[in-house]
C-alpha positions in Angstrom: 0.0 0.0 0.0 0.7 3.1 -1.2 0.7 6.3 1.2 0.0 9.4 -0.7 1.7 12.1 0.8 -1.0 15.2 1.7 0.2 18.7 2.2 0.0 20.3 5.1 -1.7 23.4 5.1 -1.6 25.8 7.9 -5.1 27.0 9.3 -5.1 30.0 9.6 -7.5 32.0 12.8 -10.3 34.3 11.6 -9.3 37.5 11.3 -12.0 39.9 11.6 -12.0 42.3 8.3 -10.3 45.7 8.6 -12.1 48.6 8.3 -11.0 52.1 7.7 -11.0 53.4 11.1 -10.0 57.3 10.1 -13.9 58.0 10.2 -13.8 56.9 13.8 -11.2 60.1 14.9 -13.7 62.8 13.1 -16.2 62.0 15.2 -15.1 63.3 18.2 -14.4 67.0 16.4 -18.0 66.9 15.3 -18.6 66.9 18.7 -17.2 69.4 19.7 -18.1 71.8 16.2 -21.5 71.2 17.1 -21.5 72.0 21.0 -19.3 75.5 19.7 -22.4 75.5 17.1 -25.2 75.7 20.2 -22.9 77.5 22.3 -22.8 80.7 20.3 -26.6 80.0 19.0 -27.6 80.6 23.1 -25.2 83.2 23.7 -24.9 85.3 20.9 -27.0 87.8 19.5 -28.9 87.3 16.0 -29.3 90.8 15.0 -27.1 93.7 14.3 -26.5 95.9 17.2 -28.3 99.8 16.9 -26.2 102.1 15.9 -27.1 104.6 18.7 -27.6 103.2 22.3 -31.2 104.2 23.3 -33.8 102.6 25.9 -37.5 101.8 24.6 -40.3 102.4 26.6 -41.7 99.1 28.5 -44.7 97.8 26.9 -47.3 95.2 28.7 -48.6 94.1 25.0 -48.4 90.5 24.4 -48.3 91.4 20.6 -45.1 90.9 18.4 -44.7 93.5 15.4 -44.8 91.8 12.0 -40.6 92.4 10.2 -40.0 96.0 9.2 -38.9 96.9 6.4 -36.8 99.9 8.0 -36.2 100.5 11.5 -35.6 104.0 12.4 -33.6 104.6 16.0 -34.5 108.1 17.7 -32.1 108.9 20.6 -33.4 111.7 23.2 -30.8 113.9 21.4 -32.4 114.0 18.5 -30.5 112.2 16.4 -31.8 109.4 14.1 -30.1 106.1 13.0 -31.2 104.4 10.4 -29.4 101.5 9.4 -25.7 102.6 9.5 -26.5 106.1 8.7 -26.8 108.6 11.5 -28.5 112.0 11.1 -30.4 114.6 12.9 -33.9 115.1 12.7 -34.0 118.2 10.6 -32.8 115.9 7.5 -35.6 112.7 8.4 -37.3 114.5 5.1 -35.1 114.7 2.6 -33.5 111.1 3.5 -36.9 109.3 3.6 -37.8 111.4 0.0 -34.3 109.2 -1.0 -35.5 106.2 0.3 -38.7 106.3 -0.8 -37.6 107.0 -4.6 -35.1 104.2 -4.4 -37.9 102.0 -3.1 -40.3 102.6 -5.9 -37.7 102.4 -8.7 -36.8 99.3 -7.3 -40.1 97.3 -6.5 -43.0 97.0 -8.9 -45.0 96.4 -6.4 -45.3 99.3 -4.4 -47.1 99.7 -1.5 -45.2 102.4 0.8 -42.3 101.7 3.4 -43.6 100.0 6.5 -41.3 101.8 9.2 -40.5 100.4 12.6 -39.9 103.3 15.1 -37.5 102.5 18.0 -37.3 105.8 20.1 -35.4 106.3 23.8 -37.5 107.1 27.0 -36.1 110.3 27.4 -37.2 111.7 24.2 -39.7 114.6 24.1 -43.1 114.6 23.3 -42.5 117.3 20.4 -39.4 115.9 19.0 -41.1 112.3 18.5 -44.1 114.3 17.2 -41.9 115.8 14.8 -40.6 112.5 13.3 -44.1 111.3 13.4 -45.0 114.3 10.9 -42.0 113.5 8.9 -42.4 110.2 8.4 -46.8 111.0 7.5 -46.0 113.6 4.9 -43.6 110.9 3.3 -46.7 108.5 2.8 -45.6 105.9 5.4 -47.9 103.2 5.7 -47.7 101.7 8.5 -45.5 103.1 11.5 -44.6 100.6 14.4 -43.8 102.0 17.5 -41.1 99.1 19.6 -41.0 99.1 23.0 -39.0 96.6 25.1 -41.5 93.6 27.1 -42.5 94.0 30.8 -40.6 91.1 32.5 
């Protein structure tokens, strides 16, 4: 009798297949993006800063103003900001006359500037009267008054 000689083949353990584990070391810095992310979504403020520091009366209304088109800042000096720009209340006519010609030109659909007025605590009855009068003989229509919410 013949032996036939048989190879011997080495068994080899199971190896479990290799992923690619760089994905693994990003997650951890997503982490940490997103918790920065919520961080500065709490803490920070959404909207641009006025231009001049003023304190709005306090209001008890539960109602919430509808988006402006234009919000015009009146300080107790006098002075008005609106957007950037920072003028005194003698030239409120001549810079709405601008804005309301640029306006026109610009929309097709015209139906007058919607203005939100944001105006100081210490500012006289005459001087927000004034502005007021301004902003009616440039065909405003609709004039929101902002206060600040009774806590």
């Amino acid at each position: 009798m013949k032996l036939q000689r048989t190879e011997r083949r080495s068994i080899k353990p199971f190896a479990p297949s290799r992923r690619d584990r760089s994905d693994e070391s990003l997650i951890p810095l997503i982490n940490i993006v997103f918790l920065i992310l919520i961080f500065f979504m709490i803490a920070g403020r959404m909207e641009a800063p006025d231009p001049i520091l003023v304190d709005p009366p306090v209001s008890t209304s539960p109602t919430r103003p509808s988006p402006p088109q234009l919000i015009l800042v009146l300080a107790a000096d006098g002075r008005i900001a609106a957007g950037d720009e920072i003028m005194e209340s003698q030239h409120l006519d001549e810079w709405l006359a601008r804005k309301l010609t640029s306006q026109v030109s610009g929309d097709a659909n015209h139906q007058g500037l919607q203005i939100s007025l944001k105006a100081d605590t210490g500012v006289r009855a005459d001087q927000l009267q004034s502005v007021l009068n301004s902003l009616r003989r440039a065909s405003v229509q609709k004039i929101t008054l902002l206060t600040t919410r009774r806590p």
